[in-house]
N, C-alpha and C positions, 0 to 999 in steps of 0.2 A: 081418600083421593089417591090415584095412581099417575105417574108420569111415565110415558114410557114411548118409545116411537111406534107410529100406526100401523096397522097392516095391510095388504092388500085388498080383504075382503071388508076393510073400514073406508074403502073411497065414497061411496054414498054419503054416510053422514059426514066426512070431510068437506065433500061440495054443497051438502046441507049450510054447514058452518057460514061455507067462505059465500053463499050466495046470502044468509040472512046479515053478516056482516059487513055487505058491499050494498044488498040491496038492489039484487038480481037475480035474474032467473034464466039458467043455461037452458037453452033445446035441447033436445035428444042427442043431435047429431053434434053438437059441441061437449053433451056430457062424454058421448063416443071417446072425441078426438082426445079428450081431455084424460080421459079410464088409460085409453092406451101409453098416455105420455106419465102417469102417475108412478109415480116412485117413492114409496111409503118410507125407505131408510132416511129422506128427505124433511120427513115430518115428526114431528116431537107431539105429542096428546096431553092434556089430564083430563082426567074419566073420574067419574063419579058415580060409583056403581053401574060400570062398564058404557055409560053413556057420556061421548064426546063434549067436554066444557068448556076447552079453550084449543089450540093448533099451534104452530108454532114450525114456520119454516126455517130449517139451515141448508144453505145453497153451496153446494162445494165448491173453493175458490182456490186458484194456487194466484201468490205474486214471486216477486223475484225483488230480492234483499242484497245489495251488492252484489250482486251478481251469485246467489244462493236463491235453489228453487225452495219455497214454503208453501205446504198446504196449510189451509184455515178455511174456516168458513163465516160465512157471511147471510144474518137474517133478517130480511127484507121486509117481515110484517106477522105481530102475534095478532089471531084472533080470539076474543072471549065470543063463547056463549051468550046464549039469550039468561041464563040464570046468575052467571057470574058478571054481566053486563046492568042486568036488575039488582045486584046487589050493591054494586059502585053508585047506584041513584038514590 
């Protein structure tokens, strides 16, 4: 298994992922909207013989610490696979 962030040409099977994980299905025109706004630096993978297993967003956040700026980031939601989802059952 590989960890590594995703690429560009992996947005398909990322919204593969996040639709069997939510239990939904984008149209066309939402997968569009969604291609275009996709920023793979954003997303973390593991692969399994170069097939997507699990996703893992980190959202870049800055706060302010006494009055010190700080970047950090912040992850809203891992998704497993259908394989590693079957495994936890």
């Amino acid at each position: 298994m590989d960890i590594r962030q995703l690429r560009n040409d992996e947005f398909d099977a990322s919204t593969a992922l996040s639709e069997y994980a939510f239990q939904y299905t984008m149209t066309p025109e939402q997968k569009e909207a969604s291609r275009a706004n996709f920023k793979p630096e954003q997303y973390w993978g593991i692969f399994d013989e170069e097939e997507l297993q699990a996703k893992l967003t980190i959202l870049p956040l800055r706060i302010y610490l006494q009055g010190r700026k700080l970047d950090m980031g912040g992850s809203p939601v891992l998704l497993p696979g259908r394989r590693i989802a079957d495994k936890a059952m």
